[in-house]
C-alpha positions as CSV (number, residue, x, y, z in Angstrom):
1,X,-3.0,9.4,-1.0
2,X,-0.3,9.0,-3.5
3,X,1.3,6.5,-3.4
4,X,4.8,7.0,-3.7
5,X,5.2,10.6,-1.7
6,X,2.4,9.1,1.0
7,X,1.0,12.9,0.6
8,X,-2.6,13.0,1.2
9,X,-4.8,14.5,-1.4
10,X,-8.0,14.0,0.7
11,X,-9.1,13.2,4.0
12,X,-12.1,13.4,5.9
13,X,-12.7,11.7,9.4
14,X,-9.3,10.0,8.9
15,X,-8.1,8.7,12.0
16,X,-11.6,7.7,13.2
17,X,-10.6,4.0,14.4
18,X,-13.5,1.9,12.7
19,X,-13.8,-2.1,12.2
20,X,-12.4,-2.6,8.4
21,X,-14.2,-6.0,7.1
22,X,-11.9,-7.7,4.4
23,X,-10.1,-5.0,3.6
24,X,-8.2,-6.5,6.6
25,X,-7.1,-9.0,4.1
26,X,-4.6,-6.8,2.3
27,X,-2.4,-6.7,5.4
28,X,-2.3,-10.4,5.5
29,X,-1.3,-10.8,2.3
30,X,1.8,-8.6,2.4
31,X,2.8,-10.7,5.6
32,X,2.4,-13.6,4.3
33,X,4.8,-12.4,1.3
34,X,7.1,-11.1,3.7
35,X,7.1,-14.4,5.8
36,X,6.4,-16.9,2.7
37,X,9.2,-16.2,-0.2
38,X,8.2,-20.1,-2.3
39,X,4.5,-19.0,-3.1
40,X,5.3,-22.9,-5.0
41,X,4.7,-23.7,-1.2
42,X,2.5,-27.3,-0.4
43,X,-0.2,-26.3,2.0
44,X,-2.3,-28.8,3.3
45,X,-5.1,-27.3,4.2
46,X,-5.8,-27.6,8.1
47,X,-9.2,-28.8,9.8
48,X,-9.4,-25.1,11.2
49,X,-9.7,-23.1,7.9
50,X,-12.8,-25.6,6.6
51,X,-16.1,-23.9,7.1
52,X,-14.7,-20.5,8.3
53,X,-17.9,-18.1,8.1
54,X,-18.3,-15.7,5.8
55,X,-17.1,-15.5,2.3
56,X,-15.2,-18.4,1.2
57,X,-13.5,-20.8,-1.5
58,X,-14.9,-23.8,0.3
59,X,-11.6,-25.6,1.3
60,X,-11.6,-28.9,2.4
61,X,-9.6,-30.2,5.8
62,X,-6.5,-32.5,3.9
63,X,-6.8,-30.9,0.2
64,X,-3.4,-29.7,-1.1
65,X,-2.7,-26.1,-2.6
66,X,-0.6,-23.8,-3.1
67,X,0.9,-20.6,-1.2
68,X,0.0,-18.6,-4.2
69,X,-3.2,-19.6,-5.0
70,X,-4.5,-19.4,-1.5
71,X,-3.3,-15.6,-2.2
72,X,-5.6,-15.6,-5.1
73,X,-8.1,-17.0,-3.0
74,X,-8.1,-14.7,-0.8
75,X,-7.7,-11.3,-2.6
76,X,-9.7,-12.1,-5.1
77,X,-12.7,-14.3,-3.7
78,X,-12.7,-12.7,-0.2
79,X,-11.8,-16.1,1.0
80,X,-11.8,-16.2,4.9
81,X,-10.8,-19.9,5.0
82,X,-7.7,-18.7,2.6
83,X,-7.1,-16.4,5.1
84,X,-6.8,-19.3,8.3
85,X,-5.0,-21.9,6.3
86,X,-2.0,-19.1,5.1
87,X,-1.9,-17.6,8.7
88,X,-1.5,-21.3,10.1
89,X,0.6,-21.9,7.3
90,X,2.9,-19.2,8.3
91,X,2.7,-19.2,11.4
92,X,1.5,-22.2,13.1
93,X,-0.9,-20.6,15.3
94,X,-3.4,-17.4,14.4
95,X,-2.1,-14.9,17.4
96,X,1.4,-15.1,16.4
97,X,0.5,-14.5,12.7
98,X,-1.1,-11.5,13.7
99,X,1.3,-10.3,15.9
100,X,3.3,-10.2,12.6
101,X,0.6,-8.6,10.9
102,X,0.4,-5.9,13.4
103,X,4.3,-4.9,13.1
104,X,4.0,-4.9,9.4
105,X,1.1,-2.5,10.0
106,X,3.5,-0.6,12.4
107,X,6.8,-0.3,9.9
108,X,4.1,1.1,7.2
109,X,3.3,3.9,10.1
110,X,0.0,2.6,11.1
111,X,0.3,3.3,14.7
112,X,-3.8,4.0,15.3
113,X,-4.5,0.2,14.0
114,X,-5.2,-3.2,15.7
115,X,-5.4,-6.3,13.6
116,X,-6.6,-9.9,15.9
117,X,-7.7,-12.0,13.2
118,X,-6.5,-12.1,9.4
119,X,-10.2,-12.3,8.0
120,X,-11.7,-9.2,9.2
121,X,-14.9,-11.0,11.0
122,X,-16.1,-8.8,13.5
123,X,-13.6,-8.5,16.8
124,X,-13.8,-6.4,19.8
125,X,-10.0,-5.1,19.3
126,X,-10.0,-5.4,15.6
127,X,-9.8,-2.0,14.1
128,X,-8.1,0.4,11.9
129,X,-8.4,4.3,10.2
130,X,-9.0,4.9,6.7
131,X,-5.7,7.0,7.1
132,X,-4.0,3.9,8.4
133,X,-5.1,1.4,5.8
134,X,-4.2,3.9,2.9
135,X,-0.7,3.8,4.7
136,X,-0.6,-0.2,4.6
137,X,-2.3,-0.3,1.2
138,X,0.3,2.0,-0.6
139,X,3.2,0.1,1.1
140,X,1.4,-3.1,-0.3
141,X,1.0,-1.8,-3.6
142,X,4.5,-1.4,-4.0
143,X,5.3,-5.0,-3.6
144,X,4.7,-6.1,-7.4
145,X,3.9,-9.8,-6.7
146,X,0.5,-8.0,-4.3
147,X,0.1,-5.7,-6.9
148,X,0.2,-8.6,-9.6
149,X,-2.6,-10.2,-7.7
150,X,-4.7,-7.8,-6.6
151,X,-5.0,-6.6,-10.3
152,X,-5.7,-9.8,-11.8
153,X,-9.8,-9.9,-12.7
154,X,-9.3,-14.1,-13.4
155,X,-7.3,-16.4,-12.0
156,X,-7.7,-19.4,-14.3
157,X,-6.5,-22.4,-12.1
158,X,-9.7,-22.5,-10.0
159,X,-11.8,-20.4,-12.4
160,X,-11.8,-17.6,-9.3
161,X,-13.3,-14.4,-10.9
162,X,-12.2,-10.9,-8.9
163,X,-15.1,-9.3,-6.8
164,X,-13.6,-5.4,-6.9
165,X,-15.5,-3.9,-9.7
166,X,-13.0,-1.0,-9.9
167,X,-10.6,-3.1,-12.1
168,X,-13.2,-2.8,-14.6
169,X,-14.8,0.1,-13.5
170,X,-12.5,2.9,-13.2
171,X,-10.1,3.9,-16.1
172,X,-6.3,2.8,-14.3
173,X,-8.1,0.4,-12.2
174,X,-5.0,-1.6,-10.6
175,X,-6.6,-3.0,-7.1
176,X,-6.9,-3.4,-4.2
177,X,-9.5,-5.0,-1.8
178,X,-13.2,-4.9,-0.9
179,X,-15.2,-5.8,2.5
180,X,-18.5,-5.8,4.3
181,X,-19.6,-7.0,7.3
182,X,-22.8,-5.6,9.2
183,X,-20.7,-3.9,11.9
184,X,-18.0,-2.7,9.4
185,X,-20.7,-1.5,6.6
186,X,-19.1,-1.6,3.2
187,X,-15.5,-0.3,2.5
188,X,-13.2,-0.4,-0.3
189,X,-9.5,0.1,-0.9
190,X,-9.0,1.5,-4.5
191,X,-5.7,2.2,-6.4
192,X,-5.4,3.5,-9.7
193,X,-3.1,4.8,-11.8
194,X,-3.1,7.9,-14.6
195,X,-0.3,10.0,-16.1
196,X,2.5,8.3,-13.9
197,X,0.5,8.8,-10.3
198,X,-0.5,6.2,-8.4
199,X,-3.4,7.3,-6.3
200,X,-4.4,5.2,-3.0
201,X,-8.4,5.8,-2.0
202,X,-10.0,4.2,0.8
203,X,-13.5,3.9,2.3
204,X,-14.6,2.8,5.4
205,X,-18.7,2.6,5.9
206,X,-19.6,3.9,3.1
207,X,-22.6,2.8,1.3
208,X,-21.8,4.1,-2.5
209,X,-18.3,2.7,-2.3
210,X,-17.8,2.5,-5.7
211,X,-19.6,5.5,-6.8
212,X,-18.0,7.7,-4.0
213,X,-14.5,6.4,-4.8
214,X,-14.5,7.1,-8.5
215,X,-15.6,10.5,-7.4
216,X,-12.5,11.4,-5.3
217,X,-10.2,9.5,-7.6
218,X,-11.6,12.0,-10.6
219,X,-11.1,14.9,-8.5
220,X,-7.2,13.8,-7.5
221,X,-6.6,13.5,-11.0
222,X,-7.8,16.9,-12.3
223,X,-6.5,18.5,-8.9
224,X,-2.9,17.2,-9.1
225,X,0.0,16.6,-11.3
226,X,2.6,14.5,-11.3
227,X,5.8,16.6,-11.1
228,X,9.8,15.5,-11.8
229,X,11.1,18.2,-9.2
230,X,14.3,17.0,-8.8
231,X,16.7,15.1,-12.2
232,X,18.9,12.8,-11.7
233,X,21.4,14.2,-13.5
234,X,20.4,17.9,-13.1
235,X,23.9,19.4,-11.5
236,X,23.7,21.4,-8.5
237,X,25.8,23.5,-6.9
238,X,27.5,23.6,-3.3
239,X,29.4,26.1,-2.0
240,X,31.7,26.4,0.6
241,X,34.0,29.0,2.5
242,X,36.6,28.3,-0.3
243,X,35.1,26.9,-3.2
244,X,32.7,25.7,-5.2
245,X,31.3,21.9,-6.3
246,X,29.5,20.2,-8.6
247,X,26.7,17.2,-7.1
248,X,24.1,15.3,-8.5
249,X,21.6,13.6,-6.6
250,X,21.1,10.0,-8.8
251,X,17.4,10.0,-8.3
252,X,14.1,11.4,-10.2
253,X,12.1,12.8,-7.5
254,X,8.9,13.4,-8.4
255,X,5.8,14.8,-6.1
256,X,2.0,15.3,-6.9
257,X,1.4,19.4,-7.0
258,X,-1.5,21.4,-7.4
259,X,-1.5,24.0,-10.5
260,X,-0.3,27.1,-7.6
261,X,2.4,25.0,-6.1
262,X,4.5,24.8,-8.8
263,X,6.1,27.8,-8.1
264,X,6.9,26.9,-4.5
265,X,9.4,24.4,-5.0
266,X,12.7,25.5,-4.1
267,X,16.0,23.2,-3.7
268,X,18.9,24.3,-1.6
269,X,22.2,22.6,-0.7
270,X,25.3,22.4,1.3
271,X,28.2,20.7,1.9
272,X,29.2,18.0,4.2
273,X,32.6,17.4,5.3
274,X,35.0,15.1,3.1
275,X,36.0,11.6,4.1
276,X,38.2,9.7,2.2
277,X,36.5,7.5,-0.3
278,X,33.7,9.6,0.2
279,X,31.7,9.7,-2.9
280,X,28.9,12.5,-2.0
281,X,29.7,15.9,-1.7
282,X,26.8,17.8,-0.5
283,X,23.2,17.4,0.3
284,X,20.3,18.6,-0.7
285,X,16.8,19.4,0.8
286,X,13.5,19.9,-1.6
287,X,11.0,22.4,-0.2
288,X,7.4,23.1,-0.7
289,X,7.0,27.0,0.6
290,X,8.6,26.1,4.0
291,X,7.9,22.2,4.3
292,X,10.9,19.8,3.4
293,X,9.7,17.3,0.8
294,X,12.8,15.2,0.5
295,X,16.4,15.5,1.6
296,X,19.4,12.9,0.4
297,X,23.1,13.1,-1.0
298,X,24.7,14.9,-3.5
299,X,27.5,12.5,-5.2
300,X,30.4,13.8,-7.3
301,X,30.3,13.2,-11.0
């Protein structure tokens, strides 16, 4: 998926709901950056996250750290304990934290998703689709203190080294989040980015993730383009029973295309009634063939 248009490049067996390990982790981090805004934040770690099973930083019940390097913690060790002590930190008790995490997951448009712990250790109800988590990872991955963090390889303060081999794998390596449990098999959520286009990948039980990833990143970026289909300060025309006007639309638009679809695009316009102190004078509406891209205003000069 890229990331920015959310249009999907590829897609097989995408809305199969299937357990999702620690890639789990990278919805609890962007709640706890929507809930926590002072990452300088004193957490005391509680008896609760010390011994969590699974992957862990080996936090001690009493031992002081911060909100953001429990977030290192946990997106770049895999820490599960990191993942109890910022949930109880937020929230005070796990089943409200995820209820949070679950209408984060909801505003991204993950409606075929259930999160019940913020770990990702195996859970009856605990389940997403890779379509789903790609929806959740690109909505992460435009939050620049996840991104910052998810594309650190070192984080120097506790001498945590990042387990995602992409970063150094992959040529535009920015991210995101590994995971494997027996039930959940191993998965990966990759970004990367290339020419301006941020591309989203995501595996769920697949046992070459890294090989198999690269693969379908390589074929997105020799597939698709990044296009600019729509300037800023390109003018457009609207008319109207009586006259004609002059709108621009004040953003870059840009959309990934393949070679043949360049040709499709096609923008049209018209006018909307004038209010006073009205500074738009139109809209507009992108098309590819016959599906609407985008639609917004047209302002006046």
């Amino acid at each position: 998926m890229e990331m920015n248009s959310r249009r999907v490049l590829y897609q097989n067996a995408a809305d199969v709901r299937l357990p999702m390990a620690s890639t789990t982790k990278i919805l609890t981090c962007l709640t706890v950056l929507n809930i926590c805004k002072n990452l300088q934040e004193e957490v005391v770690i509680p008896k609760e996250a010390e011994g969590v099973e699974g992957s862990s930083v080996y936090l001690k019940a009493g031992d002081k750290y911060s909100v953001e390097d429990l977030l290192y913690g946990l997106m770049l060790r895999s820490g599960n304990d990191c993942a109890v002590a910022l949930a109880l930190h937020c929230s005070s008790d796990i089943a409200r934290f995820c209820a949070q995490m679950n209408k984060f997951a909801q505003s991204a448009g993950a409606l075929n998703s259930r999160f019940e712990n913020p770990h990702g250790l195996p859970c009856k109800n605990h389940y997403t689709t890779a379509y789903d988590l790609t929806l959740i990872s690109c909505l992460a991955m435009q939050n620049p203190v996840f991104k910052k963090i998810v594309s650190t390889q070192y984080y120097p303060p506790y001498g945590w080294k990042n387990k995602n081999k992409m970063l150094t794998l992959y040529e535009g390596g920015v991210g995101i989040k590994t995971g494997y449990t027996k039930q959940a098999g191993r998965c990966l959520v990759s970004a990367a980015e290339r020419n301006g286009m941020t591309v989203v990948c995501t595996l769920l039980n697949c046992p070459t993730t890294y090989e198999r990833t690269s693969e379908l990143l390589d074929d997105a970026y020799a597939a698709y383009s990044y296009e600019k289909i729509l300037d800023k300060d390109l003018p457009l025309t609207i008319k109207t029973s009586n006259q004609t006007l002059i709108g621009y639309s004040k953003q870059d638009v840009y959309y990934p295309l393949l070679a043949d679809e360049k040709s499709l695009i096609s923008i049209q316009t018209k006018p909307k009634r004038l209010l006073k102190k009205q500074e738009f004078v139109g809209e507009f509406s992108i098309y590819l063939a016959k599906q609407l891209l985008f639609s917004g205003n047209l302002y006046k000069l």
